[in-house]
N, C-alpha and C positions, 0 to 999 in steps of 0.2 A: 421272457424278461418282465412283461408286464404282470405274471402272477407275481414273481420274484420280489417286485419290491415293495407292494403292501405286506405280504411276509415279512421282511427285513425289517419295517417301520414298525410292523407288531410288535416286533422282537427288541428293538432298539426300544421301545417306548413304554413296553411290558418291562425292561432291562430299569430304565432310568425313573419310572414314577412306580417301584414296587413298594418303596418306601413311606412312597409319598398318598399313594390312593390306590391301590390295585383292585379295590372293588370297584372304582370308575376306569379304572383299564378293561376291568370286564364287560363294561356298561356301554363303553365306548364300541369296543369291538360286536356288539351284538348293535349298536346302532348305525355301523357302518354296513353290517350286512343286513340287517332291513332297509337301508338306502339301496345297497346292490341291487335286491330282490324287485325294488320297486321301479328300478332305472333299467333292470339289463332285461335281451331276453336272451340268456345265457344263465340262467335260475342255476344250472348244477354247477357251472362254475362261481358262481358265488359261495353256494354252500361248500365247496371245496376247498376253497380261500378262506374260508369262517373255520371250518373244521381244521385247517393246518395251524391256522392264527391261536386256536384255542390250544393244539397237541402243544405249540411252542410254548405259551402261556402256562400250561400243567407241569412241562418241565421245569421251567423257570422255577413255578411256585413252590414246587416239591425240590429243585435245590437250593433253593432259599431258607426254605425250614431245615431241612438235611443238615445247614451249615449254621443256624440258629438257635434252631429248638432246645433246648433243657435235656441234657444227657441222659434223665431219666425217661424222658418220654419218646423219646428218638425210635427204641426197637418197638415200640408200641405202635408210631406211626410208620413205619416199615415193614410191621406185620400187616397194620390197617390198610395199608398201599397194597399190600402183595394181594391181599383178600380182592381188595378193589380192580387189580388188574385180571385175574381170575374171572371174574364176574362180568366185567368187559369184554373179554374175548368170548365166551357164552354169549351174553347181550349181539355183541357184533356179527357172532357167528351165524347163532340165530334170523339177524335184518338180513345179514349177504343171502343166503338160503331164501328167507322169504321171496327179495330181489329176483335170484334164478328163477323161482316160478314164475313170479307175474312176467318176466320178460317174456315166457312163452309164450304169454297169452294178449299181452299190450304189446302195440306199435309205438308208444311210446317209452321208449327204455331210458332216456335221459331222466323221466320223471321219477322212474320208480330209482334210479339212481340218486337223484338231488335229494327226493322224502329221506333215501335210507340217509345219505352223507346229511342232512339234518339231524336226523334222528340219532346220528353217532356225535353228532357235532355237538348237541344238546347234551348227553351223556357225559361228554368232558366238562361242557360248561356248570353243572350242577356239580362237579367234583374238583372243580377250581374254587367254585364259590366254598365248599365245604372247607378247604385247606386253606382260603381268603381268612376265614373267621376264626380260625384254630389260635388260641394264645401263645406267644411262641415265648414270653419273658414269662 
């Protein structure tokens, strides 16, 4: 329950100020989980709260535009999306993979866990901010 409802506020607040600033929704959310990082020692559940907070936010953004954008640019960024999820799942595939190795070899699996859930979390966030700045009038 207590991961549940900083997700929910993401969502709700990602929901309510997309209009209004969603480059500081993004700003915000990445300031909340440098706070986590600094306060918890639970590092991979942070990073895994940041990285659900951002999958929420990429949906969001991406049916925002879907239901705004300029009918001619629509299959353009639908193609650009599909290339981008392509590439993600390569990019993902690739950390989880790396992950399985070092686990064999580090006693520390939570870490190489939270770098990779950074390292994916990071990947969304550079691809929220691209769709942030997209002209959609």
């Amino acid at each position: 329950m207590r991961i549940l409802i900083p997700i929910l506020l993401a969502v709700f607040l990602c929901t309510n100020t997309y209009a209004q600033s969603s480059p500081a929704t993004l700003d915000s959310l990445e300031t909340r989980y440098q706070q986590c990082l600094s306060e918890s020692h639970t590092m991979y559940g942070c990073a895994l709260d940041y990285y659900k907070q951002l999958d929420s936010l990429l949906y969001i953004t991406l049916q925002h535009l879907y239901s705004h954008i300029d009918p001619s640019r629509l299959q353009q960024l639908r193609i650009e999306q599909g290339t981008w999820e392509e590439k993600k799942y390569e990019y993902f595939k690739k950390i989880d993979e790396r992950v399985e190795k070092m686990h064999k070899r580090t006693m520390q699996g939570l870490d190489d866990a939270m770098i990779s859930t950074d390292n994916k979390a990071t990947y969304l966030k550079d691809r929220v901010a691209i769709l942030l700045h997209l002209e959609i009038f």
